[in-house]
C-alpha positions as CSV (number, residue, x, y, z in Angstrom):
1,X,24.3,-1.3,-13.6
2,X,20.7,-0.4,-12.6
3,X,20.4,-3.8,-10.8
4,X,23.7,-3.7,-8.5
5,X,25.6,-1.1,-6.2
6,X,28.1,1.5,-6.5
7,X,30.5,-1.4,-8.2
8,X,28.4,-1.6,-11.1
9,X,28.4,1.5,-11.9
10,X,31.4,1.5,-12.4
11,X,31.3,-1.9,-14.4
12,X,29.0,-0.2,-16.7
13,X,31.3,2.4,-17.9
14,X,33.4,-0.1,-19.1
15,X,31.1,-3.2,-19.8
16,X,27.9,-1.0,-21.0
17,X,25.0,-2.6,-21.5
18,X,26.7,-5.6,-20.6
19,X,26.2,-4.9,-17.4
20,X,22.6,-4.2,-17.7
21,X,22.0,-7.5,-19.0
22,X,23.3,-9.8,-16.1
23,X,23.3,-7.6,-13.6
24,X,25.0,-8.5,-10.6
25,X,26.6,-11.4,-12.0
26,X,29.2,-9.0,-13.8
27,X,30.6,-7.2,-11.1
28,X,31.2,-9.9,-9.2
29,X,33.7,-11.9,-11.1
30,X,35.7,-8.8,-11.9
31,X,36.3,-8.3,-7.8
């Protein structure tokens, strides 16, 4: 979440600390 923008935050309310693992490379596949 920490790594990427304003989409990732709101990846990492759903993902948690998924998205804190990979990053950018989770919110973009979801767009």
């Amino acid at each position: 979440a920490e790594n990427s923008g304003a989409v990732a935050t709101v990846r990492s309310e759903a993902e948690g600390p998924a998205d804190h693992v990979t990053g950018v490379q989770v919110t973009i596949p979801v767009s």
